[in-house]
C-alpha positions as CSV (number, residue, x, y, z in Angstrom):
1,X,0.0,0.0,0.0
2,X,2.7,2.0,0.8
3,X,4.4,1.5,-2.7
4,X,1.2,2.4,-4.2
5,X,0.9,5.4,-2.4
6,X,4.5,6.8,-3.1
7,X,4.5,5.3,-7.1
8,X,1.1,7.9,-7.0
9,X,2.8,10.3,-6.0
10,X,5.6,10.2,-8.4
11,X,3.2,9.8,-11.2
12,X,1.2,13.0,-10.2
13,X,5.0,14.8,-9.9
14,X,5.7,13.9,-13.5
15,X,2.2,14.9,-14.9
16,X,3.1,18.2,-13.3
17,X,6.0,18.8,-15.5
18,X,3.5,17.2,-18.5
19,X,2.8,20.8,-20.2
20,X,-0.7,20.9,-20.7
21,X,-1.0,21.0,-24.9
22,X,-4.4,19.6,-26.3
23,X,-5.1,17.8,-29.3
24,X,-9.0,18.8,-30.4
25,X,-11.0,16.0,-30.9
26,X,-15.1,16.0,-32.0
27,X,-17.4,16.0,-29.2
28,X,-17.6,17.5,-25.8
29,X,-17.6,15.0,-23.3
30,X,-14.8,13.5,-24.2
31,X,-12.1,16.0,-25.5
32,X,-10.8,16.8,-21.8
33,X,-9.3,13.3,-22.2
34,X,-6.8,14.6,-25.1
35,X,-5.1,16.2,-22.2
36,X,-2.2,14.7,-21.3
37,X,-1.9,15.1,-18.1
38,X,-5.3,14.0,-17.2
39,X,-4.4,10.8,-20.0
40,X,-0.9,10.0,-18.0
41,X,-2.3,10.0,-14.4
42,X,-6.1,7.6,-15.2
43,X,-3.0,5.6,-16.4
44,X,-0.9,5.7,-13.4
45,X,-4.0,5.0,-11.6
46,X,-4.8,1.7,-13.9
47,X,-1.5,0.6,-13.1
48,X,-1.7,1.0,-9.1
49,X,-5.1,-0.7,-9.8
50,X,-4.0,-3.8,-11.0
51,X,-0.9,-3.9,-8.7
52,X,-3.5,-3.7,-5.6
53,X,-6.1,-6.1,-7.3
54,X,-3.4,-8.4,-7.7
55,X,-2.2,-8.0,-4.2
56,X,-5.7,-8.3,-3.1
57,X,-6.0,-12.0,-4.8
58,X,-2.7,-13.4,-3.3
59,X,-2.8,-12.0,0.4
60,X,-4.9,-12.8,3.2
61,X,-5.3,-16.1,5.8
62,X,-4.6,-18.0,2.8
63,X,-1.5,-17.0,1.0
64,X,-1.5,-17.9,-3.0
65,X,1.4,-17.3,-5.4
66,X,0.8,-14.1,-7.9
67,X,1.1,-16.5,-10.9
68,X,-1.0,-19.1,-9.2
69,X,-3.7,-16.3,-8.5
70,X,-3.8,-15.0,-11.8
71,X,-4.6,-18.4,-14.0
72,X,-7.0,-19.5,-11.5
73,X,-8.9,-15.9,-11.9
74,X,-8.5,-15.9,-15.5
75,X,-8.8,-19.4,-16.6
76,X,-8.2,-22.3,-14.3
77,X,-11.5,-23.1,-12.9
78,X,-11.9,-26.0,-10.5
79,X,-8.5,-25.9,-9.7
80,X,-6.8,-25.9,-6.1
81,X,-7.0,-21.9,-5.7
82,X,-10.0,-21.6,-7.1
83,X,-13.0,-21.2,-3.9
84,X,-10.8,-19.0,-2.0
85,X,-9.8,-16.7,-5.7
86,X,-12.9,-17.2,-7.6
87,X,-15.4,-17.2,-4.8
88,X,-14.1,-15.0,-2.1
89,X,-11.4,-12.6,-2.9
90,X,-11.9,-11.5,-6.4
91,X,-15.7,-10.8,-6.3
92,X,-14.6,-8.7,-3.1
93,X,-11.8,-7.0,-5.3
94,X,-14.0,-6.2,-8.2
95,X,-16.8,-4.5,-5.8
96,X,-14.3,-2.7,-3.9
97,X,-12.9,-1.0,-7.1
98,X,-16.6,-0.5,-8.6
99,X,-18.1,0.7,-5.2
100,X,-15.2,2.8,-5.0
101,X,-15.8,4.6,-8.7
102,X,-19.3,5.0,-7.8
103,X,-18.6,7.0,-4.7
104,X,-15.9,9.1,-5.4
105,X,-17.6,10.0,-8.9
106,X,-20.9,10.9,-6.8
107,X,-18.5,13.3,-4.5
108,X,-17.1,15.3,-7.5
109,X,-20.6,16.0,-9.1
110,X,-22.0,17.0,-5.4
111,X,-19.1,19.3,-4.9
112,X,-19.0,20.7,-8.5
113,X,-22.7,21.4,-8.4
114,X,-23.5,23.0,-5.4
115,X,-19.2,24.4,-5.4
116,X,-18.2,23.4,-1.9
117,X,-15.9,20.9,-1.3
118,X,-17.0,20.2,2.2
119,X,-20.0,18.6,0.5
120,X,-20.9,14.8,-0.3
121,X,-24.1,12.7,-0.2
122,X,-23.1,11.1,3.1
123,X,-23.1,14.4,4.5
124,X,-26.4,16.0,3.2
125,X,-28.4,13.1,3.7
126,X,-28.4,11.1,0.4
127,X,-26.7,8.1,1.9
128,X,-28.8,8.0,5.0
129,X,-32.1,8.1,2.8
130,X,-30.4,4.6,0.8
131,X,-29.6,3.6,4.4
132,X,-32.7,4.3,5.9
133,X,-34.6,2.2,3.4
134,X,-32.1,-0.8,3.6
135,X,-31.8,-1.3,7.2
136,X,-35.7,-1.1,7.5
137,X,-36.0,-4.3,4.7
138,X,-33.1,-6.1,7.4
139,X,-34.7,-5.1,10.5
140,X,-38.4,-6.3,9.0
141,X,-37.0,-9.6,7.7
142,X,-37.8,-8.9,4.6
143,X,-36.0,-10.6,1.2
144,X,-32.4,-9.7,0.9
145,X,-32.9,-8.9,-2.9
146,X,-35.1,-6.4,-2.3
147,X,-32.0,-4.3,-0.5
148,X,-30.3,-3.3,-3.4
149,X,-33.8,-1.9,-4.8
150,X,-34.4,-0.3,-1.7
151,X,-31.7,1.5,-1.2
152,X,-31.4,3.0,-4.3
153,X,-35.2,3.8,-4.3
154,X,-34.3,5.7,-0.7
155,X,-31.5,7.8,-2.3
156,X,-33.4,9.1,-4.8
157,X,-36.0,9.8,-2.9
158,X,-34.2,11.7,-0.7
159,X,-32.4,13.6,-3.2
160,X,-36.1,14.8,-4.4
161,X,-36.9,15.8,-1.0
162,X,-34.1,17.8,-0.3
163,X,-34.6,19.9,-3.7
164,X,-37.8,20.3,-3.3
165,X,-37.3,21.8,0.1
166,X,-34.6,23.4,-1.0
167,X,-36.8,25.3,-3.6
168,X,-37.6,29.3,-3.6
169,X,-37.9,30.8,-6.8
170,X,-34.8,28.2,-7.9
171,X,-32.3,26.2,-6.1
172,X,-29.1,28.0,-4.2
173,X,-26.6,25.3,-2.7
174,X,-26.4,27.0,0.5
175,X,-30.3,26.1,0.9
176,X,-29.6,22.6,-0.5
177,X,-27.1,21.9,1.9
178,X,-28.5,23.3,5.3
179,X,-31.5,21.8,4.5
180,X,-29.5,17.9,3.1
181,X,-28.0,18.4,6.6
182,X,-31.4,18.6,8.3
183,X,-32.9,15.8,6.4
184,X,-29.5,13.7,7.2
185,X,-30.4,14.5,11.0
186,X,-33.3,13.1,10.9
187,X,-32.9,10.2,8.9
188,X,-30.7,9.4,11.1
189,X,-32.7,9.6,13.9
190,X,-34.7,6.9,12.0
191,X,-32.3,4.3,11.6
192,X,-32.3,4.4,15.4
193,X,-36.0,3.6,15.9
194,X,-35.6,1.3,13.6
195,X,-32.5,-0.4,15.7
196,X,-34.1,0.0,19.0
197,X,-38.0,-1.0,17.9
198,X,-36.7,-5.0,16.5
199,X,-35.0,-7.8,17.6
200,X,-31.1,-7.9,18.3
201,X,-30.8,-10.9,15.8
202,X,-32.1,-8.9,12.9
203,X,-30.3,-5.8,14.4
204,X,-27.5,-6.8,14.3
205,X,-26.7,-7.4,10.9
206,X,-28.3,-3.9,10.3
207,X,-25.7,-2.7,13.0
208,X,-22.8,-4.7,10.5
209,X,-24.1,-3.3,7.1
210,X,-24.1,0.3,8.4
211,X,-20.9,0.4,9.4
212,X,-19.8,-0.1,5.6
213,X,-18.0,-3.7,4.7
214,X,-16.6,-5.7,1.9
215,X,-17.1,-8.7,3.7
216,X,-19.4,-11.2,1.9
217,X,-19.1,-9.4,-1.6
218,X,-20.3,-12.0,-4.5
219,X,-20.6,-11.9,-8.0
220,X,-24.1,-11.2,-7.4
221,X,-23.2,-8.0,-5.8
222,X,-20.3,-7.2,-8.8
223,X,-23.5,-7.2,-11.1
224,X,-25.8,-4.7,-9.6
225,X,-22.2,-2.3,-9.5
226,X,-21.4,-3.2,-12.7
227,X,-25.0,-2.8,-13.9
228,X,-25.0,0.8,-12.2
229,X,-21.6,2.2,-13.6
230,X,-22.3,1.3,-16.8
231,X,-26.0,2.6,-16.9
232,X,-24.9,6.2,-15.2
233,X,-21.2,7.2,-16.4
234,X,-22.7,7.9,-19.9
235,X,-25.2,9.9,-18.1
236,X,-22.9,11.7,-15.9
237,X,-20.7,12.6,-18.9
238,X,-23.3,13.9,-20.5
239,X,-24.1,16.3,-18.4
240,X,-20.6,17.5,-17.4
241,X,-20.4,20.4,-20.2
242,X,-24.2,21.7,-18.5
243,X,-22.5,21.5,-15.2
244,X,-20.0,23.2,-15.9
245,X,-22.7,26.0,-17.6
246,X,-24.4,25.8,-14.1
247,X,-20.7,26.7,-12.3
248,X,-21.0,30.1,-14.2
249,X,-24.4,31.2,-12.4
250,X,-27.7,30.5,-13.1
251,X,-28.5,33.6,-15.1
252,X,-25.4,33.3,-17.2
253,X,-26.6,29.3,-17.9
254,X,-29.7,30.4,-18.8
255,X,-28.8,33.5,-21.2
256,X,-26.4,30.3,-23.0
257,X,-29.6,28.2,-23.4
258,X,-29.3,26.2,-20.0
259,X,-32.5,25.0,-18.8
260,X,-30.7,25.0,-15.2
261,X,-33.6,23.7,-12.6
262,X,-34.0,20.9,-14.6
263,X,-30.2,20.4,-15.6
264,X,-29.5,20.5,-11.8
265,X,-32.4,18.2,-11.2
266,X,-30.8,15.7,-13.7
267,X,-27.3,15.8,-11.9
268,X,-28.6,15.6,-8.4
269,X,-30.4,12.7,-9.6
270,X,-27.0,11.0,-11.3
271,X,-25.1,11.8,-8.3
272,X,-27.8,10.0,-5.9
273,X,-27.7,6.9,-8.4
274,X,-24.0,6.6,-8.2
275,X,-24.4,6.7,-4.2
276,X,-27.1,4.5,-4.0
277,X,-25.8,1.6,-5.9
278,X,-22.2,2.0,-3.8
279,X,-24.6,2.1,-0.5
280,X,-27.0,-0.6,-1.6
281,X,-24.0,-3.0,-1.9
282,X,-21.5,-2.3,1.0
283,X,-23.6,0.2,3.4
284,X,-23.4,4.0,3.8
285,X,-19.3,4.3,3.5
286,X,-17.8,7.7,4.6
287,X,-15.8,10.3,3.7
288,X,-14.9,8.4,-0.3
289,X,-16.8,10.6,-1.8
290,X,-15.9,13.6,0.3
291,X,-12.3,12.9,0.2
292,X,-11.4,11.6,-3.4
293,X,-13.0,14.7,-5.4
294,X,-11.1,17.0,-3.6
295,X,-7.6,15.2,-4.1
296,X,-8.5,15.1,-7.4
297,X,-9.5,19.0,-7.8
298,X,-6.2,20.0,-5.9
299,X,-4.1,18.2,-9.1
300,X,-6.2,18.8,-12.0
301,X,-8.4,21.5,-11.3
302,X,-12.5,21.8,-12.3
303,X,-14.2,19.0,-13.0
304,X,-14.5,17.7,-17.4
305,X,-15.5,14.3,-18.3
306,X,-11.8,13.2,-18.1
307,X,-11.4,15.0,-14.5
308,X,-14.7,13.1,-13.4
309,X,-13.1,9.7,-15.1
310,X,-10.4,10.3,-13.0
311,X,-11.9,10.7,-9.3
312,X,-13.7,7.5,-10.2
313,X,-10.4,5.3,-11.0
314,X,-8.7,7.1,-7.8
315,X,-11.8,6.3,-5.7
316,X,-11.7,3.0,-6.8
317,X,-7.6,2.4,-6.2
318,X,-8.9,4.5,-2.7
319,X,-11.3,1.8,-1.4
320,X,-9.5,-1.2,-2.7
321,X,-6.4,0.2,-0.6
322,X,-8.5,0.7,2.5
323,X,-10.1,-2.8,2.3
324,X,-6.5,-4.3,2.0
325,X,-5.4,-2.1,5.2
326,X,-9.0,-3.6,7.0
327,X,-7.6,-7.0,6.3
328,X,-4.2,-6.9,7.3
329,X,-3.6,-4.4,9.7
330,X,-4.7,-7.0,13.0
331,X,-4.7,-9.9,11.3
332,X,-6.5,-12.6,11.4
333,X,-9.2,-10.3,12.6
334,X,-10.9,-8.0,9.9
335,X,-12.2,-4.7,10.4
336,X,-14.8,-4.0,8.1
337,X,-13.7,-1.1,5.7
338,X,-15.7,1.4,6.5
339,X,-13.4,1.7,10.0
340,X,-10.2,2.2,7.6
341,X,-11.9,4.6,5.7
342,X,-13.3,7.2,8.7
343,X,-9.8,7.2,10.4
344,X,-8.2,8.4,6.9
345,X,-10.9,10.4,6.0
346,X,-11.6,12.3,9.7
347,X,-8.4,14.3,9.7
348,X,-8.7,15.4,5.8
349,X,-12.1,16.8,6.5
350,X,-10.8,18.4,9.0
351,X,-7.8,19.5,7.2
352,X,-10.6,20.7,4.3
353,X,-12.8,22.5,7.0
354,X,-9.9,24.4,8.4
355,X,-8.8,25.6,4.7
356,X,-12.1,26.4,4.3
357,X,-13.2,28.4,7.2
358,X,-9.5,30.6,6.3
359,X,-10.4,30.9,3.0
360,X,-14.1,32.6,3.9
């Protein structure tokens, strides 16, 4: 992890010294990836991705050799490694790194949108609506497919909510985020009644899934990410050139031929997708999406489709890093990764809020 880390780091140096010349392509979503910075580091990142996903495959209880882990993911089924490759670790390695792209690309279109990076749908409330919904199908007993369904539905829902509230003769994102805060609050307040009104057997496994883990993750659960990225990146890049008409103010968007309300209606909407498939799978994880969009800004600047490309791949090589630190760091014991994740994320936000705060 450490490797990765410091090879990141270089990589980011070089694309530094990368000057910043364009080759024009046709079509606006995807011309900001003809710059070559942006093209150097998503390949820096793929890189440090596979290096991780292999590492993921061959460490653990059970040690495997890298070559031994590789043919029995790619094409030696039914052989000695396969339960513990096929079965357990690599379903968990492909959800980490999907879950991962899902959250961090929800961060950067919450923080581009309402343009504060202190903002991410775990914090105004998105995350709690998905939760909210999924805990109440565990607490109830009800069937386990229907989570996935649930908390999506809940996210969405939520997101609706808080614009509507949020609503006075158009949207500001002050409003929208005093009032996602409020809604988070009590949401939150929620999920307790929920945890105190049924039995501790069905509670606790509630309790588990809120924390946020990649324990249990099965091809099933690769599906519905896979499903979601595929369905909502084209949609997200799609509306990154009107996001970034919203960014110059709403009259400005307009006089351009913006129809803004329902622009920002559309990208609250992708954003919430993108949580709630992350959510729906491995529980409401913090700080991912607060942290990852604002790494990303600080090295390449406002978000473009290749910017937002980006904080996906480094949100994915994010999560997949924390879940190896939750495996190995007390070994044999696990923490789920949700635990790895709030102790790296805590001081950044605090670090953010303090830059912040001098900055007003």
């Amino acid at each position: 992890m450490v490797l990765a880390l410091a090879s990141f780091a270089t990589a980011i140096s070089l694309s530094r010294r990368i000057s910043s010349s364009r080759r024009v392509l046709r079509g606006r979503i995807f011309s900001s990836l003809t710059d070559l910075r942006l093209l150097y580091l998503c390949i820096g990142t793929l890189v440090l991705t596979v290096f991780l996903g292999l590492l993921g495959l061959e460490v653990g209880e059970y040690p495997i050799p890298r070559f031994e882990a590789i043919k029995t993911a790619l094409w030696d089924r039914g052989g000695e490694f396969d339960f513990v490759v096929n079965s357990l670790r690599f379903p968990r390695v492909v959800a980490a790194l999907l879950a991962g792209f899902c959250l961090a690309s929800s961060g950067a279109l919450f923080q581009s949108l309402l343009g504060n990076p202190l903002v991410s749908p775990d914090v105004i409330g998105i995350n709690s609506g998905a939760a909210l919904c999924a805990v109440f199908v565990l607490t109830v007993g009800a069937d386990l497919s229907a989570l996935p369904w649930a908390a999506f539905v809940g996210a969405v829902l939520t997101a609706v909510l808080i614009y509507l509230l949020a609503w006075k003769r158009g949207v500001s994102g002050s409003r929208l985020v005093l009032i996602g805060i409020g809604i988070n609050a009590l949401l939150g307040s929620g999920i307790t009644y929920l945890m105190v009104k049924y039995p501790i057997e069905r509670v606790v496994a509630a309790a588990r899934w809120q924390v946020g883990s990649l324990f249990g993750s099965s091809w099933a659960d690769v599906r519905i990410l896979g499903f979601g990225v595929l369905i909502i990146t084209p949609l997200a890049l799609f509306l990154v050139p009107k996001l970034r008409l919203l960014q110059l103010g709403d009259e400005l968007a307009a006089g351009l031929g913006s129809r803004v309300e329902m622009e920002r209606m559309a990208i609250i909407v992708v954003a919430s997708a993108y949580a709630a498939i992350a959510v729906a799978v491995i529980g409401p994880l913090g700080f991912v999406a607060l942290l990852v969009p604002h790494m990303v800004r600080l090295i390449v600047g406002s978000l473009t489709g290749g910017a937002l490309l980006l904080t996906g791949l480094v949100g994915a090589l994010f999560l997949l890093g924390c879940d190896l630190i939750a495996q190995q760091l007390f070994a044999p014991t696990t923490l789920p990764v949700g635990v790895v994740t709030a102790a790296l994320g805590g001081p950044y936000f605090l670090f953010i809020l303090v830059r912040y705060n001098r900055a007003l």
